[in-house]
FIPA-141607 format. One record per residue: z, x, y of N, C-alpha, C in turn; residue in one letter. Coordinates in steps of 0.05 Angstrom, whole numbers. Layout:
N
NODE      nup    neast   nnorth     caup   caeast   canorth      cup    ceast   cnorth   res
NODE        Z        X        Y        Z        X         Y        Z        X        Y     A
...
END
This chain:
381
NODE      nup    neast   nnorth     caup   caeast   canorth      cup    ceast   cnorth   res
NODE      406      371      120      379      376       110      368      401      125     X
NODE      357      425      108      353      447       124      327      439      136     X
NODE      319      462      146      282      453       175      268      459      156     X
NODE      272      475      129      244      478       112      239      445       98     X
NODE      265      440       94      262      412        72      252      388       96     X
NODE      263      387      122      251      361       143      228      368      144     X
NODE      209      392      141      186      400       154      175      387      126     X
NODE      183      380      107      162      382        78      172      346       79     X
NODE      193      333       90      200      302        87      172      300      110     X
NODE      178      308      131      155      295       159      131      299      141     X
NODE      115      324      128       86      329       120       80      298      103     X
NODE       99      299       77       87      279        67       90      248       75     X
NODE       95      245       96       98      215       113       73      221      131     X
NODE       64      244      142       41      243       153       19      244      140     X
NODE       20      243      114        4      252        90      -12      223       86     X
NODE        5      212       86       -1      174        82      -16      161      108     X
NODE        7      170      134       -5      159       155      -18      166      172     X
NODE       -4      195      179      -20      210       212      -31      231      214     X
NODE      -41      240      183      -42      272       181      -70      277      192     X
NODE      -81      260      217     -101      276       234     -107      258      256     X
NODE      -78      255      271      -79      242       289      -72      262      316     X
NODE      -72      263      334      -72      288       355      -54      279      377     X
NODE      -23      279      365       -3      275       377       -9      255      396     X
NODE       -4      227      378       -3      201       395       29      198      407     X
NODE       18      185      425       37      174       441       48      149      449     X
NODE       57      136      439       79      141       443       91      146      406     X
NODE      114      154      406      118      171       375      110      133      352     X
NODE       99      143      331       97      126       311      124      132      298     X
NODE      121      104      280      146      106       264      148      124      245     X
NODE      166      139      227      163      162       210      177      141      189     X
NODE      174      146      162      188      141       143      180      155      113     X
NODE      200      153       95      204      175        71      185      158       53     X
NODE      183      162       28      161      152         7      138      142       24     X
NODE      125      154       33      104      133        47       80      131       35     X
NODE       79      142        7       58      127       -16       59      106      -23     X
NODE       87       92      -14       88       63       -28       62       52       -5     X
NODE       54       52       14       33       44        36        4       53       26     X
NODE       -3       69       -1      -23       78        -5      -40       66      -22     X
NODE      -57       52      -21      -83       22       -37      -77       38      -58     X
NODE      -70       34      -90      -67       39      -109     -100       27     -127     X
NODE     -108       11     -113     -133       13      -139     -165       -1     -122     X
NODE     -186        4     -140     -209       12      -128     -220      -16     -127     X
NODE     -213      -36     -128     -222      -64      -114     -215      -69      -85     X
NODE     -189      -57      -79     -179      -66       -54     -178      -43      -31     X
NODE     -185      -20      -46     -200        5       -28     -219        2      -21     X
NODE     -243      -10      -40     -273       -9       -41     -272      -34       -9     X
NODE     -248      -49       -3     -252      -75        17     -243      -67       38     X
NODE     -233      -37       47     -215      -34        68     -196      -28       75     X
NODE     -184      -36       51     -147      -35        44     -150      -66       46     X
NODE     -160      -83       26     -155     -110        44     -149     -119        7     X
NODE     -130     -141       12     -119     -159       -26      -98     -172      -12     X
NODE      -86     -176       11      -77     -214        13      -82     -227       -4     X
NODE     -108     -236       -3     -118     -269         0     -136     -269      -21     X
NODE     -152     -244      -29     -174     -233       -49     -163     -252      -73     X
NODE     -192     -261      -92     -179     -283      -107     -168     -259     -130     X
NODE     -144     -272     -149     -129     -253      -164     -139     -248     -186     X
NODE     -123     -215     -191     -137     -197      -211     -117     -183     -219     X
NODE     -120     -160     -229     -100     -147      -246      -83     -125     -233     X
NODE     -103     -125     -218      -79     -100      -185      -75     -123     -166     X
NODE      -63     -145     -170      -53     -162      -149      -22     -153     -139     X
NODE       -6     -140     -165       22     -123      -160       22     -120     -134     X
NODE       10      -96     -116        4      -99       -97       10     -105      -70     X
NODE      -24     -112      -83      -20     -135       -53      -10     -153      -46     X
NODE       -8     -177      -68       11     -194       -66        8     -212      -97     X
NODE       30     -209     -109       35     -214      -134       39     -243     -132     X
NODE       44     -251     -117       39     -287      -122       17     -302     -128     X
NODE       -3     -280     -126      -35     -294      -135      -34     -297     -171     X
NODE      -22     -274     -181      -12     -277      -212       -1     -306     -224     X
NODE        2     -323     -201        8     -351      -217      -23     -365     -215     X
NODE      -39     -348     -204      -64     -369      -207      -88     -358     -220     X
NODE      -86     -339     -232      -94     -314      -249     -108     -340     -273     X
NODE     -134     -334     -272     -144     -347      -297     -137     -336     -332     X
NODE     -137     -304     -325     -137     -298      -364     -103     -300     -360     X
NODE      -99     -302     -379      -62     -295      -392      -50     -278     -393     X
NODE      -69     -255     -388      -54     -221      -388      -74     -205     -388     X
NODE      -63     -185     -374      -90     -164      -359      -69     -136     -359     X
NODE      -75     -113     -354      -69      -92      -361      -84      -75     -345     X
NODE      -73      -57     -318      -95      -31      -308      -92       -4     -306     X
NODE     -105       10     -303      -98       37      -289     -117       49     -270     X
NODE      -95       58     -248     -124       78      -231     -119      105     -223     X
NODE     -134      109     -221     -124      144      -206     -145      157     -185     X
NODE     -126      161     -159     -142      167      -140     -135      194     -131     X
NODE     -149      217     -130     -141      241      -116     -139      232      -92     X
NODE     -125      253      -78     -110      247       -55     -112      267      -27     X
NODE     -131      269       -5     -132      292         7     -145      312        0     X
NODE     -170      303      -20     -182      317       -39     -196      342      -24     X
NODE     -202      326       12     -217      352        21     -196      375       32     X
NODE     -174      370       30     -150      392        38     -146      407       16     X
NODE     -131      387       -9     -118      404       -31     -132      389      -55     X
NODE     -131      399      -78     -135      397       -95     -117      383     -125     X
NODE      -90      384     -117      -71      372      -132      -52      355     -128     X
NODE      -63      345     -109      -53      316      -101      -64      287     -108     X
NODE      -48      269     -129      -57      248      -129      -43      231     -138     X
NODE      -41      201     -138      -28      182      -144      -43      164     -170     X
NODE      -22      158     -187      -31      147      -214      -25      119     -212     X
NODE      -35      105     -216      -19       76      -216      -23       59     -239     X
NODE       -5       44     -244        0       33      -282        7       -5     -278     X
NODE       -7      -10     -276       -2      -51      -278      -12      -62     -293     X
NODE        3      -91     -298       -4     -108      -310       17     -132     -303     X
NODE        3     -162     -322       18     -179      -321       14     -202     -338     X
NODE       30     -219     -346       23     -236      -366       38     -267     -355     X
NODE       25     -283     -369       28     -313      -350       41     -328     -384     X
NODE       74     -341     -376       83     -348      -392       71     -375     -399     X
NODE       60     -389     -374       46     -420      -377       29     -421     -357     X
NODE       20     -438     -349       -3     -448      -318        5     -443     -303     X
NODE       30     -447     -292       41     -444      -262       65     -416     -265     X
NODE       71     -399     -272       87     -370      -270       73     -350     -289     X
NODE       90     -326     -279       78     -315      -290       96     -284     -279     X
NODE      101     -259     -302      114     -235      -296       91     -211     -295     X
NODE      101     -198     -280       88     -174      -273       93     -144     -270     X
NODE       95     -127     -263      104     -100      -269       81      -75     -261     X
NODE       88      -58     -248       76      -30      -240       90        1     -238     X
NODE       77       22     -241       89       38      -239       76       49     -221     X
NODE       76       75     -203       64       79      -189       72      116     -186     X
NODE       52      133     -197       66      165      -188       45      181     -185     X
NODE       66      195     -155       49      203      -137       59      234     -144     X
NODE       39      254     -150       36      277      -144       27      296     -125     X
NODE       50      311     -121       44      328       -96       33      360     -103     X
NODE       30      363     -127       12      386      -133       35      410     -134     X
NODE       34      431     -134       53      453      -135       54      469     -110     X
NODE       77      469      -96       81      481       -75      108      515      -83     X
NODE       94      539      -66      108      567       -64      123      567      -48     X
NODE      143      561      -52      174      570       -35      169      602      -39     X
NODE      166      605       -3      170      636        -4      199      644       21     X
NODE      203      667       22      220      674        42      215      683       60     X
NODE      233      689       86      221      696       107      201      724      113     X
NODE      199      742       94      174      759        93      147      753       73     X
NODE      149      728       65      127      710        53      127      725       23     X
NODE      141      730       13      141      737       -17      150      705      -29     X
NODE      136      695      -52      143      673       -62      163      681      -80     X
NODE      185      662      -78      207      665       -98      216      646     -118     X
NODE      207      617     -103      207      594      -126      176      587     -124     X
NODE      176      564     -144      155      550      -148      167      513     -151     X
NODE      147      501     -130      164      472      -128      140      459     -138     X
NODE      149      428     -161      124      407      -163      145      381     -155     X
NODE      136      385     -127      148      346      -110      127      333     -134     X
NODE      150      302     -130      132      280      -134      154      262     -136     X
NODE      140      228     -129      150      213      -119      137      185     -148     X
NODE      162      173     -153      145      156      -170      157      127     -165     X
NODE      146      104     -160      163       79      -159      161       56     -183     X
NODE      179       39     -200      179       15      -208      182       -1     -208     X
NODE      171      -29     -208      176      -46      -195      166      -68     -222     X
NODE      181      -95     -219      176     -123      -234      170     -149     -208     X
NODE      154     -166     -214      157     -186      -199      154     -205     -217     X
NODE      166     -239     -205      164     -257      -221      146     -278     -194     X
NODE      115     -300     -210      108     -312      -184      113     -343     -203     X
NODE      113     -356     -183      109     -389      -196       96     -412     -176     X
NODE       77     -419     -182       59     -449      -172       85     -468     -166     X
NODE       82     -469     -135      109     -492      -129       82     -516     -122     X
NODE       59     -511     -125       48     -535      -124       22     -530     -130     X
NODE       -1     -546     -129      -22     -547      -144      -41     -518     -126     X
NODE      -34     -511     -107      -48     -491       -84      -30     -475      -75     X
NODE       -3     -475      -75        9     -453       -66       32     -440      -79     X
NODE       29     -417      -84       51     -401      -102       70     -374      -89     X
NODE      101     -378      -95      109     -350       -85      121     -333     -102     X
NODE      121     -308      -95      136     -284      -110      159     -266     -105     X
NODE      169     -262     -118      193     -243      -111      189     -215     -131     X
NODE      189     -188     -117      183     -166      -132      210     -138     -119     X
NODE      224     -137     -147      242     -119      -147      233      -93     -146     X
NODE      243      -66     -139      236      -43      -139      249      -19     -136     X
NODE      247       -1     -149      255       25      -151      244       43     -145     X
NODE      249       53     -131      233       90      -117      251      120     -116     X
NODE      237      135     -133      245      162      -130      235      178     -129     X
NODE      247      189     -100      228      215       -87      238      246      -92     X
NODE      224      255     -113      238      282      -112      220      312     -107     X
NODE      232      318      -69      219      343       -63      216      365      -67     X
NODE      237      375      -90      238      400      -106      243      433      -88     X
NODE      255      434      -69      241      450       -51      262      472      -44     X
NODE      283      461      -53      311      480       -51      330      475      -60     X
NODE      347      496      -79      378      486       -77      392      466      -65     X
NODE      383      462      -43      409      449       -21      400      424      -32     X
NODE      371      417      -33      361      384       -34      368      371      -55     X
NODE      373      341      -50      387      333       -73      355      305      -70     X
NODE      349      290      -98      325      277       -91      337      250      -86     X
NODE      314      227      -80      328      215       -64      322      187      -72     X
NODE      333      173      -72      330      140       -87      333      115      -72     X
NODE      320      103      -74      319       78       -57      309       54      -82     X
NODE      328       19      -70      320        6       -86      318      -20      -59     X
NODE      291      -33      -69      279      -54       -40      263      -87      -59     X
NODE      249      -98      -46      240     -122       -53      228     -128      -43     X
NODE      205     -149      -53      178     -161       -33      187     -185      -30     X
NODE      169     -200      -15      170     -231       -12      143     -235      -19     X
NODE      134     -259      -22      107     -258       -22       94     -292      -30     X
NODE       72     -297      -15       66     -322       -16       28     -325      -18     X
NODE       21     -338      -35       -8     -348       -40       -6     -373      -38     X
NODE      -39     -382      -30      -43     -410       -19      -84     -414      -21     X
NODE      -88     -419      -29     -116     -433       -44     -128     -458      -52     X
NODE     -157     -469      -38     -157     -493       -34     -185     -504      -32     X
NODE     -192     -511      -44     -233     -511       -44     -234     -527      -22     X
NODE     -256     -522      -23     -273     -520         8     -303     -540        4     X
NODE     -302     -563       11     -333     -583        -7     -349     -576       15     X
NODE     -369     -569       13     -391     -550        27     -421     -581       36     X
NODE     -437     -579       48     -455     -597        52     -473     -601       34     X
NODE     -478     -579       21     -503     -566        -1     -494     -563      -28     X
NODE     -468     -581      -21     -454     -588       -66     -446     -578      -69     X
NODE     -441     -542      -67     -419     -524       -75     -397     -524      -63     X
NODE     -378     -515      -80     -348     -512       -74     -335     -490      -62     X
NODE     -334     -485      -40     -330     -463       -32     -295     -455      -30     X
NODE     -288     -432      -40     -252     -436       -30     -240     -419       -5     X
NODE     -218     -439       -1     -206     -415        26     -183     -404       11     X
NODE     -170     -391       18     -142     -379        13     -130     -362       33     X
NODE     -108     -365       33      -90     -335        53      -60     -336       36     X
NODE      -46     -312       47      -35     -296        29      -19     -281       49     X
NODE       14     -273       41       32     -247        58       40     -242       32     X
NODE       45     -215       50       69     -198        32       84     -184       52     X
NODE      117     -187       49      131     -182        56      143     -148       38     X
NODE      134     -123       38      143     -104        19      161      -86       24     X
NODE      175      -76        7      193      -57        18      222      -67       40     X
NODE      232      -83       25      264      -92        41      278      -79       17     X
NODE      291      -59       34      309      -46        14      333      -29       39     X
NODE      337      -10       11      355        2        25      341       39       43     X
NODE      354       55       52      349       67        61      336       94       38     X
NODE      328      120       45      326      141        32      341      163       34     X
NODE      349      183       23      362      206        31      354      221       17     X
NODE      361      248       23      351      271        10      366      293       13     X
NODE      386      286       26      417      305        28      442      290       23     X
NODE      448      278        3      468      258       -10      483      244       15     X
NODE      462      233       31      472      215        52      484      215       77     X
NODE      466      251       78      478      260       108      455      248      129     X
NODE      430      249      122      406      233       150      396      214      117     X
NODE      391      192      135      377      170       118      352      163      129     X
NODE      328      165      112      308      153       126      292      128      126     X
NODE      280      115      137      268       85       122      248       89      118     X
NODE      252       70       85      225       71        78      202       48       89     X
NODE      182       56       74      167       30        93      150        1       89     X
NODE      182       -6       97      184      -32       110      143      -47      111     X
NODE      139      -72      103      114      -69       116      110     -103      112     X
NODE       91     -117      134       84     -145       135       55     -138      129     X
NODE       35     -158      106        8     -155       105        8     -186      105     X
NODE      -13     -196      121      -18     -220       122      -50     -221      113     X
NODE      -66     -239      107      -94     -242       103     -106     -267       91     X
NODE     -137     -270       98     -139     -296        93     -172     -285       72     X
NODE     -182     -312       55     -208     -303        53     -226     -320       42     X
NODE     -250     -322       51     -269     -344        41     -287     -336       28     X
NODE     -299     -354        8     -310     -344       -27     -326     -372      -19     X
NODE     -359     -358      -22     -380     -385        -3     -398     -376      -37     X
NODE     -399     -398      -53     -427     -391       -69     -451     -394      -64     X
NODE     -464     -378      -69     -493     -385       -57     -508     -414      -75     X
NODE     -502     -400     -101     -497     -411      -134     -485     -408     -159     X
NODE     -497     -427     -176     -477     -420      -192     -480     -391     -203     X
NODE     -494     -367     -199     -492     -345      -204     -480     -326     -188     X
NODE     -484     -326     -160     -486     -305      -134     -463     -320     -114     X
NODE     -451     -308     -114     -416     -308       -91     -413     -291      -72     X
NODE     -414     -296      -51     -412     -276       -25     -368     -280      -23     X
NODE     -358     -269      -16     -332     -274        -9     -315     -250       12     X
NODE     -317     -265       37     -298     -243        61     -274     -241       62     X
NODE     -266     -230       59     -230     -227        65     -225     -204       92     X
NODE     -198     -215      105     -186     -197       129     -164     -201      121     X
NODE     -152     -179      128     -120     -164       128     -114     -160      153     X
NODE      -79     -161      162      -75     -153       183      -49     -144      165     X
NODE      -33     -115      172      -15     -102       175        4      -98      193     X
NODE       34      -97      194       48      -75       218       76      -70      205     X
NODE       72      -46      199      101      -27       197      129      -43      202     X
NODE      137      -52      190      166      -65       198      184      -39      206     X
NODE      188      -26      212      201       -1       222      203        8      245     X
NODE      229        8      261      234       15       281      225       48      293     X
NODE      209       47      315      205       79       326      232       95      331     X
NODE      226      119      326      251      137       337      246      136      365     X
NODE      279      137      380      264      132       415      265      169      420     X
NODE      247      163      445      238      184       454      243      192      478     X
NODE      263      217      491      267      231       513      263      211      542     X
NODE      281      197      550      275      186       574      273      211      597     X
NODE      253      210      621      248      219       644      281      225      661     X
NODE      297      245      652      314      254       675      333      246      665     X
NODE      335      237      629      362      232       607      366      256      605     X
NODE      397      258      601      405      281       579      403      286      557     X
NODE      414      308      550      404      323       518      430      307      508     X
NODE      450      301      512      471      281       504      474      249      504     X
NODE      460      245      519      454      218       519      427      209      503     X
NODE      410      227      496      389      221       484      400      225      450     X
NODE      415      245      444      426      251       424      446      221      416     X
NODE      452      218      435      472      192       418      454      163      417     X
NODE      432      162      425      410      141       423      402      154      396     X
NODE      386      178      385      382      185       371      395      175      338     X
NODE      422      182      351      448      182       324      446      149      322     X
NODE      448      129      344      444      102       342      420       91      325     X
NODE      397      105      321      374       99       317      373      107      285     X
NODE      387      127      275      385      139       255      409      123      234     X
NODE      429      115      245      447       95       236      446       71      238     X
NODE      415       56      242      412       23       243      402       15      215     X
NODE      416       -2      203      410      -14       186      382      -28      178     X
NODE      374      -21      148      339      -27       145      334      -62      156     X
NODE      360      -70      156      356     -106       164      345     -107      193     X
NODE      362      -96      213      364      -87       230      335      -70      246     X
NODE      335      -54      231      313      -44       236      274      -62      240     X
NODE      279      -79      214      252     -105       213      255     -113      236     X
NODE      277     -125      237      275     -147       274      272     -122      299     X
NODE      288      -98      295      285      -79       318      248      -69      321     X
NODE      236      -68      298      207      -66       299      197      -86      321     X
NODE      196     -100      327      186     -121       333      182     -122      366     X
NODE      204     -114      376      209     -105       399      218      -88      411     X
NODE      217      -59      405      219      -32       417      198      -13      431     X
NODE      175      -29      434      160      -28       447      147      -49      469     X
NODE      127      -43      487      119      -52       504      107      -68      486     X
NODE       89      -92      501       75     -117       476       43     -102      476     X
NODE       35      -91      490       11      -74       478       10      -56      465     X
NODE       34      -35      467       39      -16       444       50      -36      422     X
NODE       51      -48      419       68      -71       394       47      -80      375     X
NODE       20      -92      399       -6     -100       383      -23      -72      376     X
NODE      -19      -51      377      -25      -27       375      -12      -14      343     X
NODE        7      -30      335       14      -16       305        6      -35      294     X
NODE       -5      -51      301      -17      -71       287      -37      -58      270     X
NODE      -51      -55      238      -77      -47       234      -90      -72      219     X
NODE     -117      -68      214     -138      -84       201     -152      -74      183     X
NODE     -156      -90      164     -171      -85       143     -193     -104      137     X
NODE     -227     -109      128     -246     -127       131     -264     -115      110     X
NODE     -265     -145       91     -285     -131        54     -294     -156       61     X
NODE     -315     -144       46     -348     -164        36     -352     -160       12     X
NODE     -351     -181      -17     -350     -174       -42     -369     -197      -43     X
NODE     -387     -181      -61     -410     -195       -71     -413     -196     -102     X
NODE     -413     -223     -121     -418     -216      -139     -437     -234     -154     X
NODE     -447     -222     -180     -471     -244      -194     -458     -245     -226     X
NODE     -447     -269     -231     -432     -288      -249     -423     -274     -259     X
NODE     -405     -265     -235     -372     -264      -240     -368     -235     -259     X
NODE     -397     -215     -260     -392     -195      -276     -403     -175     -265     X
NODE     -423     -166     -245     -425     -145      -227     -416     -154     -207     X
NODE     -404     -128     -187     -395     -139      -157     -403     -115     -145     X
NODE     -405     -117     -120     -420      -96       -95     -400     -104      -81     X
NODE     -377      -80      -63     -367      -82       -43     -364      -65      -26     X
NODE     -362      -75        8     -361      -59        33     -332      -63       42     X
NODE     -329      -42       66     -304      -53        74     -304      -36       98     X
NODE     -289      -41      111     -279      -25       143     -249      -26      153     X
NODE     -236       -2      148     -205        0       162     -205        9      193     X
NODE     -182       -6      202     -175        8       238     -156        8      239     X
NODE     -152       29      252     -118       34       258     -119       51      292     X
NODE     -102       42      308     -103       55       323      -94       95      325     X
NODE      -98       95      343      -90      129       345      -61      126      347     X
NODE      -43      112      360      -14      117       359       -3      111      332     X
NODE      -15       96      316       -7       93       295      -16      109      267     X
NODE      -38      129      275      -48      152       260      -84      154      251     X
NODE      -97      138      279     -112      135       278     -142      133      248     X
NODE     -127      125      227     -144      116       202     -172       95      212     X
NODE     -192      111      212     -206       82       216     -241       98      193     X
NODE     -243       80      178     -264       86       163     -282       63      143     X
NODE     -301       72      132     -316       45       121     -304       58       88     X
NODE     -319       36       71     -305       37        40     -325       23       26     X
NODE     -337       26       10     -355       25       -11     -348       27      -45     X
NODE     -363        3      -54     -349       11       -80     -367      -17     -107     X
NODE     -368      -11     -125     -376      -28      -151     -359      -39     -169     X
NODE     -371      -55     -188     -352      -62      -209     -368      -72     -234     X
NODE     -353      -67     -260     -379      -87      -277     -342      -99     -286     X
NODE     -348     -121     -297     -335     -143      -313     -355     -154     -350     X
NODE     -340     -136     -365     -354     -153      -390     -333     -164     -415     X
NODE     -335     -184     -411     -317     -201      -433     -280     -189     -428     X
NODE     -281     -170     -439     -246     -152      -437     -249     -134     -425     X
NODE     -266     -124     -410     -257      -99      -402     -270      -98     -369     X
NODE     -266      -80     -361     -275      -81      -326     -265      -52     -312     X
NODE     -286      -44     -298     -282      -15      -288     -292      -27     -263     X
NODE     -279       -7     -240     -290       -3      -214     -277       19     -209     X
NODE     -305       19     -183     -292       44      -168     -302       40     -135     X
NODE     -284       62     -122     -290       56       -89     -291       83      -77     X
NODE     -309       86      -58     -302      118       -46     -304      107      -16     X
NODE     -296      128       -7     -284      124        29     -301      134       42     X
NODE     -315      133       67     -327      150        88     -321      144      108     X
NODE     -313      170      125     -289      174       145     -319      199      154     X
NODE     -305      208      185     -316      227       193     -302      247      188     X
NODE     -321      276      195     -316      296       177     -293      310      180     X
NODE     -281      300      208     -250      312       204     -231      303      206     X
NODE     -241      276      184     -216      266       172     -206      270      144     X
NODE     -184      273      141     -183      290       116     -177      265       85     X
NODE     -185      239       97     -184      220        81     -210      211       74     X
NODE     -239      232       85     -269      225        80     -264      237       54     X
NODE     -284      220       40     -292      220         8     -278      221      -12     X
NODE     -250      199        0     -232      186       -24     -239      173      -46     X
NODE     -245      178      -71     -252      168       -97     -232      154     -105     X
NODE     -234      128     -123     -224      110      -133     -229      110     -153     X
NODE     -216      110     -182     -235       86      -202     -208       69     -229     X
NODE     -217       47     -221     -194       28      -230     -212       23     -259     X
NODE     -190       22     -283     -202        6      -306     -185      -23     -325     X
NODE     -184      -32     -316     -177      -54      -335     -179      -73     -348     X
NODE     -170      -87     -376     -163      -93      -388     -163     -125     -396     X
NODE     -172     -146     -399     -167     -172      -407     -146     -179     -436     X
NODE     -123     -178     -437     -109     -174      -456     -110     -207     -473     X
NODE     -116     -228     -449     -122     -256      -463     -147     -256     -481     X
NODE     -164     -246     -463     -196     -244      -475     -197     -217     -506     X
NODE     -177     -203     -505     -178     -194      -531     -166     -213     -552     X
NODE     -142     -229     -546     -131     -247      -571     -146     -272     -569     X
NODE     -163     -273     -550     -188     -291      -557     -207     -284     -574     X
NODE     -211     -271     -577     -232     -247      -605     -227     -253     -622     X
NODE     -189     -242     -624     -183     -236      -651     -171     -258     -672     X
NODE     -172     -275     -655     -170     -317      -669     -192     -314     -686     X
END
């Protein structure tokens, strides 16, 4: 892989995670596609980055597609599109395409597409005359199947395809990876003192177990990213009109760090740790996450996500949210705001971000629209 093409793999992995972090320390994990890590739609942006446990909807793909077995309509349909780095560039953004349909009460199939545009980049040469013209972009597909193994808890399995193509030279060849989620929902009313029914739920997703990436027909492989989301969330009605409901997320990178230059190692001995590190298997790699760090740098790639969704019967909603991430891990930390209306078949939202001003992820726009595909063949009876 030449240093123009690694310099353009590293940008868009910091693009997702670290692109205004000020050389943390100790090194974060790097990995290729790292839009598959990017909130695809404006309910679960507007919360933080938070859809564990969130009761299910039509961008559950996601976060965790096993909520799709508890999905009230029969089939839903979305799309969102969020510019991307809007205050840097201008032609960057990710499109995202879901839906899912429930064969009976307890299962149910699902499906997303997901493509990420990286805008048009000038390959120039070394006296800066442009000589090509590159449009990267990265797009993934994926199916999952979920099913009710009992009256409150359901799991999923979600297949996937990803292809990253950087466009950037002759030499590069683009690069393909195929991985799988795990995933588990669990939901359970809650009898309150004051008559109402309140519910709990929590929720993982296990995303991205696959295989590696390449981008030079399998000379450096990189991982993609690996990732654990766990979350729980409580839905308190006030009444039968007005629903307050909190949800928390917790995250961490299943991906092993590259190690870093020991104190008074050699340039040969670090090199063959290096070559060790770059040749561990993505299996390998989940459990090596876990412990290649000290246990405070460990709870340190840990991040959080925290939404407050308010709604009045079940057809306007008001939501807040707050992300943290530490600085070693690319310091993301910002609030999230966002609306929704719900009428009969159809449903729009949207979420925008506020970050401080030199973050280059302040005043990320959202806006998700979808679809009740049950509630239309309810019509048309």
């Amino acid at each position: 892989m030449n240093i123009f093409k690694s310099s353009c793999a590293a940008l868009l992995a910091l693009s997702a995670f670290n692109v205004y972090a000020e050389e943390p320390m100790p090194t974060p994990p790097l990995t290729g596609v790292s839009f598959l890590n990017i909130s695809p739609d404006a309910r679960g942006g507007a919360l933080g980055d938070v859809g564990a446990a969130t009761s299910p909807d039509i961008n559950a793909q996601y976060w965790n597609p096993s909520k799709y077995a508890f999905a009230e309509s029969r089939a839903g349909i979305g799309f969102t599109y969020t510019p991307w780095l809007s205050k840097l560039v201008s032609d960057i953004g990710l499109s995202n395409l879901t839906g899912y349909y429930k064969f009976d009460e307890i299962q149910s199939i699902s499906g997303s597409f997901r493509y990420f545009s990286l805008g048009k980049i000038d390959i120039t040469d070394e006296t800066g005359n442009i000589i090509n013209a590159a449009n990267p972009n990265e797009f993934a597909f994926d199916v999952a199947y979920a099913r009710q193994l009992s009256t409150k808890y359901s799991m999923g399995i979600t297949l996937r395809y990803t292809h990253s193509n950087l466009d950037v030279d002759e030499e590069s060849s683009a690069g393909n990876a195929f991985s799988a989620d795990i995933s588990g929902y669990f939901q359970t009313p809650v009898y309150l003192l004051n008559g109402q029914d309140a519910q709990f739920s929590w929720g993982f997703d296990v995303s991205n177990i696959g295989t590696k990436i390449s981008y030079d027909n399998g000379s450096i492989s990189n991982f993609i990213p690996t990732n654990l989301r766990l979350g729980a969330s409580f839905l308190y009605p006030f009444n039968d009109y007005n629903k307050l409901a909190l949800s928390l997320d917790f995250n961490k990178l299943l991906v092993p760090a590259p190690p870093m230059q020991r104190e008074g190692e050699t340039e040969i001995d670090y090199q063959e740790r290096m070559q060790n590190y770059r040749d561990m298997s993505p299996i390998k790699g989940i459990f090596k996450s876990f412990g290649d760090r000290s246990f405070s740098n460990e709870i340190k790639e840990i991040n959080l996500g925290i939404g407050a969704e308010y709604s009045y019967n079940d057809q306007f909603f008001a939501r807040m949210g707050y992300h943290y991430e530490s600085e070693m891990m690319g310091n993301r930390r910002f609030f999230s705001f966002g609306a929704g209306v719900k009428l009969n078949i159809f449903q729009v939202d949207a979420s925008y971000l506020v970050a401080s001003q030199n973050n280059p992820l302040d005043q990320t726009f959202r806006i998700s629209i979808g679809f009740d595909l049950g509630g239309i063949r309810g019509l048309m009876r």
